[in-house]
N, C-alpha and C positions, 0 to 999 in steps of 0.2 A: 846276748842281750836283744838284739833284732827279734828274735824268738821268742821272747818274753813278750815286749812289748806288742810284737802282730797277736802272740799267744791269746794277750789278756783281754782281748777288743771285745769280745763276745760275752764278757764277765764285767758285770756293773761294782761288782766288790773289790774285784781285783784291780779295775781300772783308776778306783777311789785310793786304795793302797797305793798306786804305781804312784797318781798325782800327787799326793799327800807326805810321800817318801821321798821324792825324788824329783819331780817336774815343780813344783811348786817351790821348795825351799832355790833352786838354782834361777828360778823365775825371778823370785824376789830380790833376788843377789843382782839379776842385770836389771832390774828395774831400778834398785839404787846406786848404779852404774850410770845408767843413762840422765838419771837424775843428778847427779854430779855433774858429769856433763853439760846438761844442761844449763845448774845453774853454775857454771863455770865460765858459760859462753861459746863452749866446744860445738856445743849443737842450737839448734833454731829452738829459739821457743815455740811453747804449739807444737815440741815434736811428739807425735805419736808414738808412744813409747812401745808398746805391745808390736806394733807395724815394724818397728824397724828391729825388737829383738827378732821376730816370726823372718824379719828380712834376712836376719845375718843367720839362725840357726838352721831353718829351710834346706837351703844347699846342702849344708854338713847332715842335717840325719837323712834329706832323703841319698848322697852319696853312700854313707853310714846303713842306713835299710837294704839299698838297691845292691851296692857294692858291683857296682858296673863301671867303677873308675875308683883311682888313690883315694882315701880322703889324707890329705896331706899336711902339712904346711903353706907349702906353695899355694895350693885350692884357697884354704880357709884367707890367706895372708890377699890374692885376687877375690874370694868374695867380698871382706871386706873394703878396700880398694873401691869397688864399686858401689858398696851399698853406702857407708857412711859419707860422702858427699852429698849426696840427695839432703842430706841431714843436718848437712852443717850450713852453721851461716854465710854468708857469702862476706 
């Protein structure tokens, strides 16, 4: 998959395809994630929704690309940990 995704960087068609398959339908799924959330009361209103999925997903693909450490459980379960308070109301 890594290879896929670095593959297609230099292809305007292919990167359309990647987004449109695959980045975009799972995009939309934690958008109304956080949307729930939100109006739940779980997170701050005003939260910047794109910032804080970019928050949580970050860690995981660049581990996931680099492969210079587990992407685990553990990791994902400490990303979180740290990002979603910034998030929540107090």
């Amino acid at each position: 998959m890594a290879r896929l995704v670095t593959g297609i960087h230099h292809d305007k068609r292919l990167q359309q395809i990647f987004m449109e398959r695959y980045v975009t339908p799972r995009r939309q799924m934690q958008r109304r994630f956080v949307g729930e959330a939100i109006a739940s009361g779980q997170l701050k209103r005003g939260t910047d929704t794109e910032l804080l999925i970019d928050a949580l997903n970050g860690p995981l693909f660049f581990r996931w690309l680099q492969g210079h450490a587990p992407l685990d459980k553990v990791f994902a379960e400490r990303v979180f940990d740290k990002v979603i308070p910034a998030f929540q109301r107090k």
